[in-house]
C-alpha positions in Angstrom: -145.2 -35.2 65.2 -144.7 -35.5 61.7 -142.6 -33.1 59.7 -143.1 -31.3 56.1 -140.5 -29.5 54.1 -141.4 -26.4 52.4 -139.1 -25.2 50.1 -139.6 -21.2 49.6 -138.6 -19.8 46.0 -138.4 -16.1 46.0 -135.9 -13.4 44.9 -137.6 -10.7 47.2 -136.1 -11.1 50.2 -138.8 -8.7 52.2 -141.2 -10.8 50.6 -139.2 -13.9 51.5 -138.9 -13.0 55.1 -143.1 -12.3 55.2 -143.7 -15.9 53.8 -141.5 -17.2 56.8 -143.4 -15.2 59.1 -146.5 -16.6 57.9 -145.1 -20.2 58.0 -144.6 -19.9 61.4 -147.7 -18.4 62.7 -149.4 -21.4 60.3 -147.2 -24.2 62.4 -148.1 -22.6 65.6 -151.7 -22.5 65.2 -152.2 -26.0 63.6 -149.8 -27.8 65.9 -147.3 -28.6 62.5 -143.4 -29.7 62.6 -142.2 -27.3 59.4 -138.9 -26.9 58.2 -138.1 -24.1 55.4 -135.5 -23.9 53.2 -134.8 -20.4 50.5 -133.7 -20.2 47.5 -133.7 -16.6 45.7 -133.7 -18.1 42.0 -135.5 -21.1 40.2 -132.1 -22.1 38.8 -131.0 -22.5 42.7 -133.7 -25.2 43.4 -133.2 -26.8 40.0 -129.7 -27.5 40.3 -128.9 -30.7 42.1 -133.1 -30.9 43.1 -133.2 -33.5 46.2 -136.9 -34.5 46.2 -137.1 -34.1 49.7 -140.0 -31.2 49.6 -143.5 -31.6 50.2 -144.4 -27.7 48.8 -142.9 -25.7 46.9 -143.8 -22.0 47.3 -142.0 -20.7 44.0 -142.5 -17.0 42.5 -143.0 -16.3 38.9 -140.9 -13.7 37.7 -137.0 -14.1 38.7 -133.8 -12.7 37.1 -131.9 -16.2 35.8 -134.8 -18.7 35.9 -138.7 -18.0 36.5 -140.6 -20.1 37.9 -142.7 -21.5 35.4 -139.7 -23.0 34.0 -138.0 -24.2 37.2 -141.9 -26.0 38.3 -141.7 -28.0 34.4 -138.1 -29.2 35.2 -138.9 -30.1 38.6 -142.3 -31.8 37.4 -140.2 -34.1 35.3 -138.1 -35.4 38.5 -141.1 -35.3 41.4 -144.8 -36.0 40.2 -146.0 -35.6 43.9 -144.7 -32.4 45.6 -147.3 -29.8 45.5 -146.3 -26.5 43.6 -148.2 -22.9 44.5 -147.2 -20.2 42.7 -146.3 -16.7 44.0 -147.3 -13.6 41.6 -148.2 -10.4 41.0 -150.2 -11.3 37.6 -153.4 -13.6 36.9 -152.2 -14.1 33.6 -149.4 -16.1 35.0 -151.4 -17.8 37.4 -152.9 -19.4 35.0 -150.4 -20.9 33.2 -150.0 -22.8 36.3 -152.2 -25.9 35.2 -149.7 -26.6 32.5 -147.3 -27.9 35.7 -150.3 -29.5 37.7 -149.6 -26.5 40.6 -152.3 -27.0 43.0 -153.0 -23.1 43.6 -151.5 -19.5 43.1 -151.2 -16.6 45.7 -151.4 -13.3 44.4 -149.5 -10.4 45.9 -149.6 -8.6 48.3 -150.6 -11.3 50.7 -153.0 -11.6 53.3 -152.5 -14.4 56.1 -156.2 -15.5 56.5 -155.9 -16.3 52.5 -152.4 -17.9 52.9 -153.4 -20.3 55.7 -156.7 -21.2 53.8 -154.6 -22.1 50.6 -151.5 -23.8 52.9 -154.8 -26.0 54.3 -155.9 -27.6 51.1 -152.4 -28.0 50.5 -151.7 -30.0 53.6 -154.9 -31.8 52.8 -153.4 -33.3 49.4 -150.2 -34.4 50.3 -149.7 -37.4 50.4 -150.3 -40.1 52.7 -148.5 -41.7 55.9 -148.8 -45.2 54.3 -147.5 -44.0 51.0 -143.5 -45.4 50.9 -141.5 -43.0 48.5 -137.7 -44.1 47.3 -135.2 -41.0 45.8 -133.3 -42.7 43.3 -130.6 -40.2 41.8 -130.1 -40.4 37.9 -128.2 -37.9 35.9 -131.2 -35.4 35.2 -131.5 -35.3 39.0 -133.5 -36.9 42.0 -136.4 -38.8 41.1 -138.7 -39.0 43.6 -140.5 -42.7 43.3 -143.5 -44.3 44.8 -142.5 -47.8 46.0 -146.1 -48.7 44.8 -144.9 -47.7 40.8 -141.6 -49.7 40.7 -142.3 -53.5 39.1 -139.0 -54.3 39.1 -134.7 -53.4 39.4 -132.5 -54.8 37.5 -128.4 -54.9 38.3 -126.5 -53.8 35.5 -122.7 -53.9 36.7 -122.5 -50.9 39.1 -125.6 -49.3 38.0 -129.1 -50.0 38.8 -131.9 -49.7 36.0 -135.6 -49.3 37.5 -138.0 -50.4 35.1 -141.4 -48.3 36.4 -144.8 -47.2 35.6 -143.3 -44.1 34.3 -140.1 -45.6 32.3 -136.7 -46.7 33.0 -134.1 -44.5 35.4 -130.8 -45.8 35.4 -128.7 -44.9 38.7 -125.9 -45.9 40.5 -126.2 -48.6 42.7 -125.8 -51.7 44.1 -128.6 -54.1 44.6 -127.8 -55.5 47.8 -128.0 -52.4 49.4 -131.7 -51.5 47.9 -132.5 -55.3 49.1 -131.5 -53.9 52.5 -133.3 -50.3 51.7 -136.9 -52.0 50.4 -137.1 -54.4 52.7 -140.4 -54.7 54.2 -141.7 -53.2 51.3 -142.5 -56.3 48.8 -139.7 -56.2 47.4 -137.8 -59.8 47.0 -134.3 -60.6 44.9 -135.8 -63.5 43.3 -132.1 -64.1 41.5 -128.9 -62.8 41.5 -129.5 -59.7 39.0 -133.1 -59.0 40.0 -135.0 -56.9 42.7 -138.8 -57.4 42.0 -142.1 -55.6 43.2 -144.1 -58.4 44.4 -146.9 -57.1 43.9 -146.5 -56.5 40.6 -145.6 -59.7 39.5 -148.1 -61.6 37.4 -147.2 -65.1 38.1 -144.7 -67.6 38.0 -144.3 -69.9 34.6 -141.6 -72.7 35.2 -138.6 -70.9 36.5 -139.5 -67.4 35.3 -141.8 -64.6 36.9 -144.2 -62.5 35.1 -143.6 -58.6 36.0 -145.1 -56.1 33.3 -145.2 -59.0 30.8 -141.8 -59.4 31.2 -140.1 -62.4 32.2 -137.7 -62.5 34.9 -135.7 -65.1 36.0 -136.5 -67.2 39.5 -133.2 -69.1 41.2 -133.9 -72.4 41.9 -132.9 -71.6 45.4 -135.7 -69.3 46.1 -138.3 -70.8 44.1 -139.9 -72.4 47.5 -140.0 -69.4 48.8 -140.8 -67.1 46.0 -144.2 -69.3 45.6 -145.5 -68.8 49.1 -144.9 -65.0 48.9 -146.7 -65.2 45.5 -149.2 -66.9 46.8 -149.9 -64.5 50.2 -150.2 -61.5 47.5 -152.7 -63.3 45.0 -155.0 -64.2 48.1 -154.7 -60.7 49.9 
């Protein structure tokens, strides 16, 4: 049975401890593995954010940090976990869109209208087939989509990850992302380089195309390199 993390942002604690109860009664009657983790202040969640949720369940109005502005820094480290705000207020409901939440719940709570909106929830998240990396930069964990990484570059102890979205530098060693992405499409066509295969363009004498880039193919792997190339243009 597959699991999902929900991560439960609340400075309530009655309130806290009703959500749980809900959550469980949700899992029993739909068959769901769910684990829950609390956290009584967006500041809490913020700091040192893993990436490892699926939802986020995150009130509005808390002492240190509300949770509008905990969901925008969290947004900028995690494009895919789905955000539902908790409030007492429309007005603040609505200012959800700005952080692509998916939904609000307005309190007091009722189950049958929690379970409806933990449904469409479930419904978007993402896929089985979808293969997601956490690559941890100095903002925080990045949670990354194999699917939006064209390339990795080695850069002495540090790893830079040239993506759909930008560049993140972290620290790491190729070899052991080689080991981490393989059977992923990922292939170390040279010593420095970690490249998406399905991303790359073509080959021009001993250089790949990635992103209009140029990257550099060893002559060791070259064979090689070309076949895989080859199996990705035709699929």
């Amino acid at each position: 049975m597959e699991k999902y993390h929900i991560a439960v942002v609340e400075d309530e604690p009655l309130f806290a401890k009703q959500l749980e109860e809900y959550i469980r009664r949700y899992e029993k009657e739909r068959g769901k593995k769910i684990n829950i983790t609390f956290f009584s202040d967006g500041e809490d969640i913020v700091e040192n954010y893993s990436g490892t949720y699926d939802m986020i369940l995150m009130d509005i109005q808390m002492l240190f940090m509300d949770g509008m502005t905990a969901a925008q820094r969290i947004r900028s480290l995690d494009h895919e976990v789905i955000i539902m705000f908790i409030t007492n207020r429309l007005d603040y409901a609505v200012r959800g869109y700005e952080v692509d939440a998916m939904d609000y719940v307005v309190k007091p709570v009722e189950y049958f209208a929690f379970s409806q909106k933990l449904d469409k929830a479930f419904d978007r998240m993402k896929k089985p087939d979808e293969v997601y990396v956490s690559v941890a930069t100095e903002a925080g964990v990045l949670k990354l989509k194999t699917s939006e990484i064209y390339y990795i570059e080695s850069q002495g102890h540090y790893a830079r990850y040239r993506t759909v979205r930008g560049d993140f530098v972290s620290r790491a060693a190729l070899k052991g992302l080689e080991s981490e992405l393989q059977g992923y499409g990922f292939f170390r066509c040279s010593k420095g380089f970690l490249v998406n295969m399905a991303n790359v363009d073509g080959l021009l004498g001993g250089e790949c195309i990635v992103c209009g880039e140029k990257i550099p193919v060893s002559r060791s792997v070259r064979k090689e390199f070309m076949e895989l190339l080859m199996r990705y243009m035709d699929s």
